[in-house]
N, C-alpha and C positions, 0 to 999 in steps of 0.2 A: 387391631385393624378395623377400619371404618366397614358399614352396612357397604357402601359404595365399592370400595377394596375388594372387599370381599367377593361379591360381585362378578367384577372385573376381572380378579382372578379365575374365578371358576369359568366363566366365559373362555378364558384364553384356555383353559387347561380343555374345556370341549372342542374350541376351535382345533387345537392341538390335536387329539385323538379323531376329530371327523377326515385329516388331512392323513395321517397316517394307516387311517382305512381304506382311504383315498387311493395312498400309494400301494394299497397291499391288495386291493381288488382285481382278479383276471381280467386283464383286456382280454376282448372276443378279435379283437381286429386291427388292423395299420396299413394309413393309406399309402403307399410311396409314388412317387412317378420313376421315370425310366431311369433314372440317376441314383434311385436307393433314397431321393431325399423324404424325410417326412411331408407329405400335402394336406391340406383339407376334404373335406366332403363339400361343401361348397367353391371351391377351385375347382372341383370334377367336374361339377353338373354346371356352372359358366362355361367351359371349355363345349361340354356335350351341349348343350342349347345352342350353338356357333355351328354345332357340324353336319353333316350331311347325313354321314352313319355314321353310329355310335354299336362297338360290338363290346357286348360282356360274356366271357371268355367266362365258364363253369368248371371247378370241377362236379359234376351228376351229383354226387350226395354231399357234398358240403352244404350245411344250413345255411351260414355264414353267405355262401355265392346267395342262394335263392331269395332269403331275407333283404340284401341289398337290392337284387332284381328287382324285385316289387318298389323298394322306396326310390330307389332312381328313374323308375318305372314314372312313378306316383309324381314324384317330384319336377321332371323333366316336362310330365305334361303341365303342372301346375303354369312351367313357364312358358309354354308353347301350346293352349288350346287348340285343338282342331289342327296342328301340324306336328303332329307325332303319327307313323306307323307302325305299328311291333309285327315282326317277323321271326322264328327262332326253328334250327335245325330241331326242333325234338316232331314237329310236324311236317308230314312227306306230302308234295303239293300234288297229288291226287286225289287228297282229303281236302282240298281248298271251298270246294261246293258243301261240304259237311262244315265247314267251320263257318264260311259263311251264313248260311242258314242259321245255325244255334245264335252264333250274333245279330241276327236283326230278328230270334226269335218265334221264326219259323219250325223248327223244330225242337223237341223238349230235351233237357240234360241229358235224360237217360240216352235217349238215342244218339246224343253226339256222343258219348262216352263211352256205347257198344259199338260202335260200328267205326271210330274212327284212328281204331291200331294205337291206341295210345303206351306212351311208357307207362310199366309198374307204378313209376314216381309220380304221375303225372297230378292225381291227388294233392300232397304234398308238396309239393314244387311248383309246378306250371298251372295248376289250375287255377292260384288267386294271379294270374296275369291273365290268363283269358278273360275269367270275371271280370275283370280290374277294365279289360276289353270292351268287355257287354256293355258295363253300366256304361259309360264313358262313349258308346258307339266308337270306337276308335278301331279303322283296320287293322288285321291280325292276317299275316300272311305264313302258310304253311309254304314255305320254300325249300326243306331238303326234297332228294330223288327218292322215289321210293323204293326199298330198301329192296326189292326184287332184282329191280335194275341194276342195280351195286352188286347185287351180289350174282347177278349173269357178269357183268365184268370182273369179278374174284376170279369165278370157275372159268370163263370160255376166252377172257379178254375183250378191251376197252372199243375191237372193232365191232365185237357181237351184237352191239348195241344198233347198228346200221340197220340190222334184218329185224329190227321191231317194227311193228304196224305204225304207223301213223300217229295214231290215236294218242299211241304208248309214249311216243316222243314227244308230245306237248307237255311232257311230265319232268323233262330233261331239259338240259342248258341243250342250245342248238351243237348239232354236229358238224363235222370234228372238231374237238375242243384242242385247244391246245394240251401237247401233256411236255412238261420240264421236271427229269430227275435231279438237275442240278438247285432247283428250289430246296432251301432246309428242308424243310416238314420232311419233305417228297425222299430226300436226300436218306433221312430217316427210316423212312419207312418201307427204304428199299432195302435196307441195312437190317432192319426187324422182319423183314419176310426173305432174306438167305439170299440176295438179289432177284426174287421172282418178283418183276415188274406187273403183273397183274394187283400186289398189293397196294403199293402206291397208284397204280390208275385207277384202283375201285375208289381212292379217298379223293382221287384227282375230278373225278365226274361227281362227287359228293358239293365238292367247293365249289365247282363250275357253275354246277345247278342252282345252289342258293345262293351266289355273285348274282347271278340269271335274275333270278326270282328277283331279289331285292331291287335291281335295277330297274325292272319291269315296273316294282311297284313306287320307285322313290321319285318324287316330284322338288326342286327347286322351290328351296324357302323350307321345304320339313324335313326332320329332321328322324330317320329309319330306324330303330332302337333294336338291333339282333341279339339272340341270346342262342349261345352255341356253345360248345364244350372248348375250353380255351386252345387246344392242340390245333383248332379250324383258324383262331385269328393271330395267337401268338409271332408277336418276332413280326408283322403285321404282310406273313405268309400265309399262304392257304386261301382262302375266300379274298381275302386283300390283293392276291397276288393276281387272281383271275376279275375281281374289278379295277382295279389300276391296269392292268390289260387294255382294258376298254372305254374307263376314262380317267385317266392320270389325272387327274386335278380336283377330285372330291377330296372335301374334307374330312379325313376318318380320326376318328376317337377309339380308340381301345381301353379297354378293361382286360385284366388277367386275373385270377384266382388261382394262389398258389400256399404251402402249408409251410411251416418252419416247427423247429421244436420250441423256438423262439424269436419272440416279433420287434424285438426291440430295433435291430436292425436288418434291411433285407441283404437274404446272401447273395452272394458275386452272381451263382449262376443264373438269379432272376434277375438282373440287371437287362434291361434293352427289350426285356420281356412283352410289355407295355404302355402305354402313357400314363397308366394309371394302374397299377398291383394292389389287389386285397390280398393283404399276407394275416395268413389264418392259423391258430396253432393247432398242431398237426393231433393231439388228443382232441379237438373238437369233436365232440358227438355226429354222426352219419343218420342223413334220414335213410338211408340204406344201406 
């Protein structure tokens, strides 16, 4: 066998084994759309660049969700300078003056980080999007209720909320909101609290308030990028349902995060789920 041969074989026999490694290395992830079909990551963020809001649907401790936040995050502005706002329920909009502030600098880390109720996770998870915030000047809006309020409509009911001061209700979607148990989610969540309607309207004035919030802050031509726990945009109820409410004709982009034991194809029951499904295998590592 010639030098050359030679060679050439051992090349193919490397190409051979790099391709087989190839095949045998854990996928982290698989993008589908509503139809189960395989998509790209770039088909996503064309569609998200086109729309009005854009929500990514979490589950709280999957890596997998938080890691794409940030790059779609990253990426969306690259194509949209100065017409991206970030918004996401892990932030209660009475904290809106503490976020601001830390964002243009006014106030230092540590004190946005004591004072302003943060999740456990928020380290890990949320903080490189606020940074991501900072550097970038880019508005960051705390749009859920504050978790006070929620939970006087748990314990007293959705009317309790009437005898709040003033003050207290500029923290809330305006009153009365509408409330429909025949909505899925809602439909759900009456069925998980024994029919006591207090549990779906504490979730119902949750959605209301960040539809609220978001609208307040989305302007024609940019493009809102929310980051919520998927059960809030799923099935594109919930927050979708109380901004289509109000104006039928934005362009919404969903995201979902959902786990399988395996990703090769998505199963039946995440079907419709979203325009876009990160299916994650379900032994994925938890940053909580």
């Amino acid at each position: 066998m010639t030098k050359q041969c030679t060679i050439l074989a051992m090349s193919l026999i490397f190409c051979s084994s790099l391709h087989t490694n190839a095949q045998d290395m854990p996928q982290a992830f698989e993008i589908y759309n509503y139809k189960g079909k395989v998509v790209s990551y770039k088909n996503l963020i064309n569609d998200a660049k086109k729309a009005d809001i854009v929500f990514f649907g979490e589950l709280h401790n999957n890596p997998i969700a938080h890691w794409m936040q940030l790059e779609i995050t990253r990426d969306l502005y690259a194509q949209k300078p100065d017409q991206v706002v970030l918004g996401a329920e892990m932030f209660e909009a009475d904290n809106q003056l503490l976020m601001d502030e830390y964002l243009a600098g006014l106030i230092s880390q540590r004190s946005f980080e004591q004072e302003a109720r943060l999740w456990d996770n928020y380290s890990t998870d949320y903080k490189p999007l606020v940074e991501f915030a900072k550097e970038n000047e880019i508005p960051f809006i705390a749009t859920n209720i504050p978790r006070r309020y929620a939970s006087v409509v748990y314990k007293r009911g959705i009317d309790a909320l009437n005898k709040l001061p003033k003050g207290s209700k500029q923290h809330i979607a305006p009153l009365p909101i509408e409330t429909d148990l025949d909505v899925g989610c809602y439909q759900k969540m009456l069925e998980m609290g024994g029919g006591n309607e207090k549990f779906p309207h504490a979730q119902m004035i949750k959605d209301a308030t960040m539809a609220h919030f978001i609208l307040e802050n989305h302007t024609k031509g940019n493009t809102f990028l929310h980051y919520n726990g998927a059960f809030h945009s799923d099935y594109k109820e919930g927050i979708i349902w109380y901004l289509r409410s109000k104006k039928p004709k934005l362009k919404i982009v969903v995201i979902s995060t959902v786990e399988q034991s395996t990703i090769t194809e998505l199963e039946e029951e995440h079907l419709q789920k979203a325009d876009y499904i990160f299916c994650v295998p379900d032994r994925m590592t938890k940053t909580y």
